[in-house]
N, C-alpha and C positions, 0 to 999 in steps of 0.2 A: 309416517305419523306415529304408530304404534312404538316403531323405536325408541321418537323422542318423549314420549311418554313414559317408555320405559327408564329408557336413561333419566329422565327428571327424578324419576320416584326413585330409585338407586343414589343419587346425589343427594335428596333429601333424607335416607334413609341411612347414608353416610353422614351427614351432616349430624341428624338426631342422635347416632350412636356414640359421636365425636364430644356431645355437649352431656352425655349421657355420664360418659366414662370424664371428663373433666369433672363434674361435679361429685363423683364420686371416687377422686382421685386420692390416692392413699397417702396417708398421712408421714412428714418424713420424721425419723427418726436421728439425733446429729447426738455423740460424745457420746454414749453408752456405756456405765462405767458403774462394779459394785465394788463396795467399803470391803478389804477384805477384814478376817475374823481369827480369834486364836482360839485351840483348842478348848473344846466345852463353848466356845460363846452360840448361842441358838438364833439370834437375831443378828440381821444387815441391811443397810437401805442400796437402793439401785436409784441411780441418778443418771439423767438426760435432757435435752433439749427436744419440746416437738414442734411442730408445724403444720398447720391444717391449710390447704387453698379453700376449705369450707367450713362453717360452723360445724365442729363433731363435738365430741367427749371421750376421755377415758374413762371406761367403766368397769374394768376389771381387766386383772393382770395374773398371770400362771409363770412357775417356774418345774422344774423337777427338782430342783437343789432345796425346793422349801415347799415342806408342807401345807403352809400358809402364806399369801401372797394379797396383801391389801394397798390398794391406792390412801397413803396419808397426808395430812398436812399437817405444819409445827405452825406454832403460831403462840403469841404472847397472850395470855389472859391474864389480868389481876396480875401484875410484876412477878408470871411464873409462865414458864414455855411449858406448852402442854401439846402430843400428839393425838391425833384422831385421824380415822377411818374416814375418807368420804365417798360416800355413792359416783357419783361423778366430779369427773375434774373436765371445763369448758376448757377448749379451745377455738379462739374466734378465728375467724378465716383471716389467715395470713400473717397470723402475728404467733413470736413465738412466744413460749411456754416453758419456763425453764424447771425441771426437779433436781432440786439442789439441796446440798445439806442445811437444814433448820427452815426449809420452807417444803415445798409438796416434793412427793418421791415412792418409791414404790418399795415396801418395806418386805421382807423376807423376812419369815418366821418359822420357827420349828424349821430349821435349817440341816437336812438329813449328813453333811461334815462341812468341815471347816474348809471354809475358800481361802486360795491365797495367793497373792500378788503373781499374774499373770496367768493364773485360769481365766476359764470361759464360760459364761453364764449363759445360757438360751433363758431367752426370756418371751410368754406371747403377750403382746398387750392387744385387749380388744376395745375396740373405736366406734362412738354409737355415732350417726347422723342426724340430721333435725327427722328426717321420716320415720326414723330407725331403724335405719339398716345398720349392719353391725359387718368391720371388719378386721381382721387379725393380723397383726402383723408382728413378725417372725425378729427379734433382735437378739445378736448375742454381744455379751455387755464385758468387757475386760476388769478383771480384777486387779484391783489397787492398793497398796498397802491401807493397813487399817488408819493411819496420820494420815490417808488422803484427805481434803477439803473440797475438790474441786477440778480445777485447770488439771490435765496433764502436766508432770515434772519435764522441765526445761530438756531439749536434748541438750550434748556438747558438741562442739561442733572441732 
């Protein structure tokens, strides 16, 4: 009897860890990719796709390559495209999220040198949950000519 007692509380203990670690499943990261830069330019956006299976947020973002590293959005006001800063960027559970040129991205400033087409960016973005737990996740992001917009260029085949 003790056994199955034991064994119960092991499978529910299994079970709560299971639902524990789902919910607090980390966030995915898809196309990671920064604008590259010519000599002397000190600013560059990082652009991606993310996806949350839960309600998070991006709330701050680090590079080594820039001294300064702000989550932004573009956006129209008054028939003039203006960027800003914002504290957090929502990610609803399950739906993606795209940082792309003239809409949210993650900007890189005071740029310690010049990136270019096919370096490698480490980047950490940190991800708040509805409790607030907070977690980090490790991307490193392919540099692309400064004309990039978006899509990877076509391979030939």
């Amino acid at each position: 009897m003790q056994s199955l007692r034991i064994a119960a509380i092991a499978v529910l203990a299994a079970a709560s860890l299971a639902a524990a670690a789902a919910a607090s499943a980390q966030v995915t990261v898809t196309d990671p990719w920064v604008r590259g830069t010519v000599t002397g330019q000190k600013a560059t956006g990082a652009f991606m796709q993310l996806k949350s299976p839960a309600d998070t947020a991006l709330v701050a973002a680090a590079s080594p390559v820039a001294k300064i590293v702000e989550v932004h959005e573009m956006k129209m006001e008054g028939g003039m495209m203006k960027m800003n800063a914002v504290d957090r960027l929502a990610l609803p559970a399950g739906k993606a999220v795209d940082l792309k040129p003239g809409g949210y991205h993650v900007m890189l400033m005071d740029l310690v040198k010049p990136l270019k087409d096919g370096d490698t960016v480490p980047l950490q973005l940190t991800f708040e949950d509805k409790a607030g737990k907070k977690q980090t996740v490790e991307v490193k992001a392919v540099v692309r000519p400064l004309a990039a917009s978006g899509s990877p260029p076509a391979t030939k085949q």
